[in-house]
C-alpha positions in Angstrom: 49.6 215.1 143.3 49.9 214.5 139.6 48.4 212.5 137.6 51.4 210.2 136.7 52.3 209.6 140.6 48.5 208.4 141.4 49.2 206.1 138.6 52.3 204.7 140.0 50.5 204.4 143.4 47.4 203.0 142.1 50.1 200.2 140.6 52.2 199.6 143.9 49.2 199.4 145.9 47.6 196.8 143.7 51.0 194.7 144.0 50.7 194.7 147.9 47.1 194.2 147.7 47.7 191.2 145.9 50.8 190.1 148.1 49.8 190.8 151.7 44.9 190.2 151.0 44.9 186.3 151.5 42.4 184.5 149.3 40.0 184.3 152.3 39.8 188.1 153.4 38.7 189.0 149.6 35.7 186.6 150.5 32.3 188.2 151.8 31.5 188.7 155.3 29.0 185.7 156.5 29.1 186.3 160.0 30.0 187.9 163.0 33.5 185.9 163.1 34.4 187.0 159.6 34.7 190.6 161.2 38.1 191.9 163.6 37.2 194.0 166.6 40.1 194.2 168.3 40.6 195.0 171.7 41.7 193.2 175.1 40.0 189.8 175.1 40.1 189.9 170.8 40.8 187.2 168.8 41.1 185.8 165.4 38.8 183.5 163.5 42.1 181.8 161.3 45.5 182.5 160.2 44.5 184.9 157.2 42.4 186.9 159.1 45.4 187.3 161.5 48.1 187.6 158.5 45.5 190.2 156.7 45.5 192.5 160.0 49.1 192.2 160.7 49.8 193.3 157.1 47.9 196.0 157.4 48.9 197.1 160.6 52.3 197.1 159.5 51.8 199.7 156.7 49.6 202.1 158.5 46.3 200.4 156.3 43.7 199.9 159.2 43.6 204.1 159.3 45.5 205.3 156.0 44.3 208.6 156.0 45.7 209.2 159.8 49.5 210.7 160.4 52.2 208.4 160.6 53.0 209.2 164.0 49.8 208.2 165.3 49.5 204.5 163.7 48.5 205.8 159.9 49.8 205.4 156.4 49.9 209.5 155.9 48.1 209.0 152.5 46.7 211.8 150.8 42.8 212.4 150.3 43.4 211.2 146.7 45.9 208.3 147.6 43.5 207.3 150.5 40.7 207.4 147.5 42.7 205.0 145.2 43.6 202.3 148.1 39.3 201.9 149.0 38.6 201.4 144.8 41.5 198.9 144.7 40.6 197.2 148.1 36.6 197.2 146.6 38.1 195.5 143.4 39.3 192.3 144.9 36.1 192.2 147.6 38.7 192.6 150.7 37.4 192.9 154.2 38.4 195.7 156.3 41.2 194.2 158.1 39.9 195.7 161.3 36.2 197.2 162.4 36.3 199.8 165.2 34.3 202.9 167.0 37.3 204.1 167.7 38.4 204.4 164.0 35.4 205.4 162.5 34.1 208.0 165.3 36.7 208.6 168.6 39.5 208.7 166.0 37.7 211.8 164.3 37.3 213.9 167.5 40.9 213.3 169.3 42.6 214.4 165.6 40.5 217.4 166.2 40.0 218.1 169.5 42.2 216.2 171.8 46.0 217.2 172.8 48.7 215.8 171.7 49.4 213.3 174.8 46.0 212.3 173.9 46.4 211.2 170.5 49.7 209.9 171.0 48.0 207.7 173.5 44.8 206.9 172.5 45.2 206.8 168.4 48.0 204.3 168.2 46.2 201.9 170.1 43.2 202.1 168.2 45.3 202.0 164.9 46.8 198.7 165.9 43.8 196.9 167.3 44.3 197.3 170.9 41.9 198.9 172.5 37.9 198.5 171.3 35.4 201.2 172.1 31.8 201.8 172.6 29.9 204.5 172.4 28.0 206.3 175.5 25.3 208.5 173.6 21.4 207.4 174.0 19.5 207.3 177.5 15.9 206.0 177.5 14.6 209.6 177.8 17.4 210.9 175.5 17.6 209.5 171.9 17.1 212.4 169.1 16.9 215.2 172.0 20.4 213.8 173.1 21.5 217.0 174.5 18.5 216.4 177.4 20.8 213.4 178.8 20.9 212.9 182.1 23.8 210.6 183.6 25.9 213.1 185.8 28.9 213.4 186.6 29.7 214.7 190.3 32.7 216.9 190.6 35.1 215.2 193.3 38.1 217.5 192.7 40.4 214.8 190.6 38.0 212.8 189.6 34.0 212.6 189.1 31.5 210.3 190.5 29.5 209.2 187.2 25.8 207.6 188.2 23.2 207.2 185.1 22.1 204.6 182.4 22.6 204.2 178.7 20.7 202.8 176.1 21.4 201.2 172.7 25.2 200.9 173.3 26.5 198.8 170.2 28.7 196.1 171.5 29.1 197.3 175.6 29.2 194.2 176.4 32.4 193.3 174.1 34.2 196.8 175.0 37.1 197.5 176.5 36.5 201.4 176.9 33.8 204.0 176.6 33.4 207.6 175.0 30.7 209.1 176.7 28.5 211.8 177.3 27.8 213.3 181.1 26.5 216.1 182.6 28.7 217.9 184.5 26.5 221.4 185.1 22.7 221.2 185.6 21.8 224.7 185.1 23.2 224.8 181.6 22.0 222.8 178.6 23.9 222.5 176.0 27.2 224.2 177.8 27.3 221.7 180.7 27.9 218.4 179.0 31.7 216.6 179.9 33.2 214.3 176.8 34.8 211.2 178.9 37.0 208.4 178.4 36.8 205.4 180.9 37.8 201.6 181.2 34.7 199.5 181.2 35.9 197.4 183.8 36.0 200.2 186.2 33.5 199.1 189.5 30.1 200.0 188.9 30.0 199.7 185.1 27.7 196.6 184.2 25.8 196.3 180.9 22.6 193.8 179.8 22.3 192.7 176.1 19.1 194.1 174.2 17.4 191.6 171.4 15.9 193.2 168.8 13.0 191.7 166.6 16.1 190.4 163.8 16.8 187.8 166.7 20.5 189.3 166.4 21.8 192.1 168.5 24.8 194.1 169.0 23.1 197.1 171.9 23.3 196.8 175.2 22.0 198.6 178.5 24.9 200.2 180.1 24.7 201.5 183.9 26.6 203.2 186.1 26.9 203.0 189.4 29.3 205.2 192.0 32.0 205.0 188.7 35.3 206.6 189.2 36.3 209.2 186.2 39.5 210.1 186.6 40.5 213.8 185.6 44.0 212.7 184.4 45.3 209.6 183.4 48.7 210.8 184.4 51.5 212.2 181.9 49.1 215.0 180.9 46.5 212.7 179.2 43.5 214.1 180.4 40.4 211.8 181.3 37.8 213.9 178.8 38.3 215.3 175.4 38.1 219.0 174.3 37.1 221.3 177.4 35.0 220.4 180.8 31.3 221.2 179.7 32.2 221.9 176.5 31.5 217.9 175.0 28.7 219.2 173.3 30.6 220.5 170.9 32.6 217.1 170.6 29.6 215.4 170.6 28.2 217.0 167.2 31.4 216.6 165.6 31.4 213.2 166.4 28.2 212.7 165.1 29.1 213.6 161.6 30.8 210.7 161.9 29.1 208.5 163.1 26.2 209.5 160.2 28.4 208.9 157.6 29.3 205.2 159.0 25.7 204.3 159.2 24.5 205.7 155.9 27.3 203.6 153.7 25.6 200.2 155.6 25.4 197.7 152.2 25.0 200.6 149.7 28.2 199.1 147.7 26.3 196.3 146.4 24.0 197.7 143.7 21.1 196.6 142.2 23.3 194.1 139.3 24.6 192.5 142.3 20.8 191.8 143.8 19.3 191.0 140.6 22.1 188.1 140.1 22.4 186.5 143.4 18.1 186.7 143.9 17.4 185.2 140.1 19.4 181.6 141.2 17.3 181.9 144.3 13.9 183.0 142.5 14.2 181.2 139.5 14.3 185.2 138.0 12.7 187.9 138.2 9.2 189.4 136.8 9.8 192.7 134.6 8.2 195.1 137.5 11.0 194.0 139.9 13.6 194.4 137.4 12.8 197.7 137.0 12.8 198.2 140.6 16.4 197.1 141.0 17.5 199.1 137.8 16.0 202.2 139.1 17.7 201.3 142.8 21.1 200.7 140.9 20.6 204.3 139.6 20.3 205.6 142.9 23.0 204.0 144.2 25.5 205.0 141.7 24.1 208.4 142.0 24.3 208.6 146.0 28.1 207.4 145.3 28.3 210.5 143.5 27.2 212.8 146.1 29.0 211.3 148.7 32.1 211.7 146.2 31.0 215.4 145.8 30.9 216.1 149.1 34.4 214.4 149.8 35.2 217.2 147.4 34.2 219.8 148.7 35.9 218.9 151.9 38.7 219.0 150.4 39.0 222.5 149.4 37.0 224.0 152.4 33.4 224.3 151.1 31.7 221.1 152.7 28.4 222.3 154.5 28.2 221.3 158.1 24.7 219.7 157.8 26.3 217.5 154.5 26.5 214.6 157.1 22.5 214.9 157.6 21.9 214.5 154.1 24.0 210.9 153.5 22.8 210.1 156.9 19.4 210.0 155.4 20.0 209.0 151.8 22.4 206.3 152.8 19.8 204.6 155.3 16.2 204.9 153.4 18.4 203.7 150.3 19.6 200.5 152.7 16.0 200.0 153.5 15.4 199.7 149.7 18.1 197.6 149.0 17.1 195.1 151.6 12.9 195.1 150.7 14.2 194.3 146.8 16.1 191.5 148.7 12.9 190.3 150.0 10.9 190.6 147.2 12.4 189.1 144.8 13.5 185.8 147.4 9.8 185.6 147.4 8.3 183.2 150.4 12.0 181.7 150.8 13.3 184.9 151.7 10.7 184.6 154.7 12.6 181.4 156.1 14.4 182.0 159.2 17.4 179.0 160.0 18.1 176.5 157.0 21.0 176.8 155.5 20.1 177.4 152.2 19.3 180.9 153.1 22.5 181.1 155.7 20.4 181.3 158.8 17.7 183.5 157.7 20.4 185.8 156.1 17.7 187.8 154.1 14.6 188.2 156.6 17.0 188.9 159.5 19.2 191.6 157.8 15.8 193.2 156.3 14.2 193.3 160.2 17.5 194.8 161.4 17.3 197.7 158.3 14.0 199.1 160.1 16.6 200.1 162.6 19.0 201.9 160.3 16.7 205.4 160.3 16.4 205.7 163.9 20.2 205.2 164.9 22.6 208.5 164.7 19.3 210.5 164.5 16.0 209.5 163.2 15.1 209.9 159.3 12.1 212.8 160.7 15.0 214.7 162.5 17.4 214.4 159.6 14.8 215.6 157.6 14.4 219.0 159.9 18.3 219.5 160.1 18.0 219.2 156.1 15.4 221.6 156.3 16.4 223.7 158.1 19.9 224.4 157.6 20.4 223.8 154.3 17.5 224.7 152.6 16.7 227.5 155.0 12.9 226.8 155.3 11.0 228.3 157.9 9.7 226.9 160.6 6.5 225.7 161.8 
């Protein structure tokens, strides 16, 4: 697309940016409210959030990269590009969070049929449906391919029995994407991709606190659940083929990698620095360093991750590229948040007032510990990295 016609986009989408973002949404997220799920039982915090969504809904903005005919705005790479800079600008929120968008979306564009996406991807474009995610078993985290729930083969449907582990927001979802064996006596080739309600009989789930005192995972078990094969009009109850999820599931994964490794990376190390000197009363010349050298790395993992958007473009993107932000994204996060701490000093420690917004700072630095062990531990990235890209040898 030229130059000129960016231009002209970059202008129009600024205009309905400024007509359609309320005040409110270009306001940082404080809490869990501030962010729109979606789903059955969803709803909104105020009128803007629900104006903001609706707006965005309307023009295909809660996936503007997707097709038209499956909920999107059809906007090129480029166009897609301009709308996240001019949406960062003013500080708006996402008008709507989802699983679905960010990692189901992904695999049914590639691998599901079309009664599938027409299904599924409108539904997920316009808020309706909310998904979790059916990965991790307590004896399968980074070997995920060892899971163990199975699925029974009853002829239409399966009989799914087995436990999950670490299941962000279970307990809030209206379906799962999940991983089940379907064939013992293969490995990696007998692994089914399914898609079922979470109110079906014999799913329950159990909330997990973690250490932060805030918790979005769950325990999710199944007992005697129903899969169907079909959901009728050729909408088929799995994505890709039967004992072929594997290959859905690493797909997926990409995904998933690059959603965790952006966590907080936009605010850089001016943005820290600022904020922490009111708190601090400033900042001793060691620590500003720290922050300057962390607002280098940022800016310079922005430009790999820019690189590698790039390279996807034109065909050349390396299939282990994910691994790399995966790991970069979530060590830099850990960073990010220890500065945090430091420079808050022994306020930063405090865990309810109000001054610190609940223990904003100590809370969100505990919960960063968990950022290189989700999607694949920092150690396994590592390997994959090793491995693949750099073609080491092994042990």
């Amino acid at each position: 697309m030229p130059d000129t016609d960016l231009e002209a986009f970059r202008t129009q989408t600024r205009a309905w940016l400024d007509a359609n973002c309320p005040p409110e949404m270009r306001e940082p997220v404080r809490d869990e409210d501030d962010v729109y799920w979606g789903g059955r039982r969803a709803t909104f915090k105020n009128d803007a959030q629900k104006s903001w969504f609706e707006a965005c809904v309307a023009k295909g903005y809660t996936v503007p990269a997707w097709p038209v005919e499956y909920g999107g705005a059809g906007l090129t790479p480029a166009q897609a590009k301009i709308l996240r800079e001019e949406m960062s600008r003013i500080g708006a929120r996402p008008p709507l969070s989802s699983f679905g968008i960010w990692m189901l979306g992904p695999a049914l564009l590639h691998f599901g049929i079309e009664e599938q996406k027409k299904h599924f991807l409108g539904q997920i474009a316009r808020g309706e449906i909310r998904w979790c995610q059916g990965y991790s078993e307590p004896g399968s985290g980074s070997d995920l391919v060892s899971l163990q729930t199975y699925g029974e083969d009853k002829g239409d449907h399966w009989v799914v029995n087995g436990q999950k582990i670490w299941t962000s927001y279970a307990d809030h979802a209206d379906w799962i994407f999940c991983l089940v064996r379907t064939d013992k006596a293969n490995k990696y080739q007998g692994i089914t991709f399914m898609l079922y309600d979470m109110e079906s009989e014999g799913v329950s789930t159990k909330p997990i606190k973690l250490i932060s005192g805030n918790s979005p995972f769950c325990e999710t078990f199944f007992d005697d659940v129903k899969v169907p094969k079909s959901y009728g009009e050729g909408i088929p109850g799995y994505v890709g083929e039967i004992n072929r999820g594997w290959d859905v599931a690493k797909y997926l994964l990409g995904h998933e990698r690059e959603m965790i490794s952006g966590a907080d990376n936009s605010e850089r190390g001016a943005g820290i620095g600022a904020a922490l000197t009111r708190q601090s009363g400033g900042l001793d010349p060691v620590l500003r360093a720290e922050i300057a050298q962390f607002d280098v790395d940022a800016l310079a993992y922005a430009a790999m991750g820019e690189k590698f958007l790039d390279e996807i473009k034109v065909g050349k993107a390396h299939p282990a590229q994910p691994n790399m932000m995966k790991y970069a994204g979530t060590e830099l996060n850990k960073r990010r948040h220890e500065l945090v701490m430091a420079a808050g000093g022994s306020r930063a420690l405090e865990w309810d007032s109000e001054e610190t917004e609940g223990g904003k700072p100590s809370r969100g630095w505990l919960r960063t510990k968990a950022n290189s062990i989700e999607g694949g531990t920092s150690e396994v990235m590592l390997n994959v990295i090793s491995k693949r890209i750099l073609d080491l040898p092994g042990a």
